[in-house]
C-alpha positions in Angstrom: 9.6 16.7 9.3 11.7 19.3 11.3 12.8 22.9 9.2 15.9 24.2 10.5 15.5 27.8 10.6 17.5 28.4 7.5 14.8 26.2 5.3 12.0 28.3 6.9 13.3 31.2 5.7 13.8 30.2 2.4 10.5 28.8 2.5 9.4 32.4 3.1 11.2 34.0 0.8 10.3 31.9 -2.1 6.5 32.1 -1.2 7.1 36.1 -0.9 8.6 35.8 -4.2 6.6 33.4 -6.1 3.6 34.5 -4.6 1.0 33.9 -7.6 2.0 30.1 -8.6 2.1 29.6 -4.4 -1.7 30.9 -4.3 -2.5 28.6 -7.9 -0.4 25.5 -6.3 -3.0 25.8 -2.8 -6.4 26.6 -5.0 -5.6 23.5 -7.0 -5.1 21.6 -4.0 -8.4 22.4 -2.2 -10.1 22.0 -5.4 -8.7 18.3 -5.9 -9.3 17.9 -1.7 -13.0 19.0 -2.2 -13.4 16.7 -5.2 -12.3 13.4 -3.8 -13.6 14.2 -0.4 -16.5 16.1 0.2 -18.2 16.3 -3.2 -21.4 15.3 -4.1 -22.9 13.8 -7.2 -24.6 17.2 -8.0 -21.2 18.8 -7.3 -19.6 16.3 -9.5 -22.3 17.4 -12.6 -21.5 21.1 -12.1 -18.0 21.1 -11.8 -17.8 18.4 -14.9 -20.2 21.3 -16.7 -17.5 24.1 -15.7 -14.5 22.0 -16.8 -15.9 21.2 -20.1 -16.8 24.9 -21.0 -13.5 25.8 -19.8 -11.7 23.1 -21.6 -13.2 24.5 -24.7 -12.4 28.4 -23.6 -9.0 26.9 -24.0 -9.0 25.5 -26.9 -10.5 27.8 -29.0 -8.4 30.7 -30.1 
């Protein structure tokens, strides 16, 4: 897919202005990359661990 130059810039600009949900959009997607292609069982039984205690974090007031 070609940008025109326009498009790039406004690429730009809202990265430069939405800066914090640009870097949680790229974590979450090298998170979700990781998990469905390089993970191993142990890494599976960790990160399950972590998501469970952070589910509850959450939940809890």
């Amino acid at each position: 897919m070609v940008l025109t130059d326009a498009q790039k810039r406004a690429n730009e600009k809202w990265h430069r202005n939405h800066r914090e949900r640009a870097n949680y959009i790229a974590m979450r997607s090298s998170a979700r990359s990781f998990i469905r292609k390089k993970s191993t069982l142990e890494d599976l039984e960790e990160l399950q661990n972590i998501i469970e205690n952070r589910r509850k974090e959450l939940v809890e007031p």
